[in-house]
N, C-alpha and C positions, 0 to 999 in steps of 0.2 A: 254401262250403268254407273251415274254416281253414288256416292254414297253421302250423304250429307248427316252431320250432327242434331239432333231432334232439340224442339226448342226446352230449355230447363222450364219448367213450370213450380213453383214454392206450395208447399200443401202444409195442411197443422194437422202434428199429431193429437189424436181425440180419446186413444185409450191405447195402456197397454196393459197385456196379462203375459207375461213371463215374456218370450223369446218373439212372442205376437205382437202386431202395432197394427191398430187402425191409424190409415193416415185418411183425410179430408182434400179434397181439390176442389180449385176452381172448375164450375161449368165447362168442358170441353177439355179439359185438362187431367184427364184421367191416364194412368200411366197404364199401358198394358199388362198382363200374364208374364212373368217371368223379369220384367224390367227393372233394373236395381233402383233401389232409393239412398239418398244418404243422407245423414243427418249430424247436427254436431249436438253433443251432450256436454252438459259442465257438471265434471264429480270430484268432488274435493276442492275447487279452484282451477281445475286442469279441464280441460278440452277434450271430448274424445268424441272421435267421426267413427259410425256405426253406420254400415250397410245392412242394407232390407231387402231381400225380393217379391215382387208381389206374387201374390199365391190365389189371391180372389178378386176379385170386383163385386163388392156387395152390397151396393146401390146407394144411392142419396150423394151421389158425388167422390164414394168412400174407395178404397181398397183394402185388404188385411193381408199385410205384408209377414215374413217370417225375418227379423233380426241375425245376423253370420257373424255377429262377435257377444 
């Protein structure tokens, strides 16, 4: 079996509440249960790339990710 790399797909975050993020996708572009997300933040001037796992799928295109930093 191979294993191939899954296509990245760009989603916008639409809310967040503490350590939670809803992200948005494209139609058909929904990431699975447990599939990391990343994202890059500017704080202070500086950059910072924050990973997410998805924790839901909760319809309208959405997921609600849990943030790991």
């Amino acid at each position: 079996m191979t294993m191939t790399e899954p296509e990245l797909k760009t989603g916008h975050i639409v809310a967040i509440a503490g350590p939670v993020v809803d992200v948005e996708f494209p139609a058909g572009a929904l990431p699975e249960i447990n599939q990391l997300l990343e994202f890059t933040l500017s704080v202070s001037g500086k950059d910072v790339v924050v990973n997410a796992e998805v924790a839901q799928q909760i319809g309208d295109h959405r997921v609600r990710a849990i943030a790991l930093k």
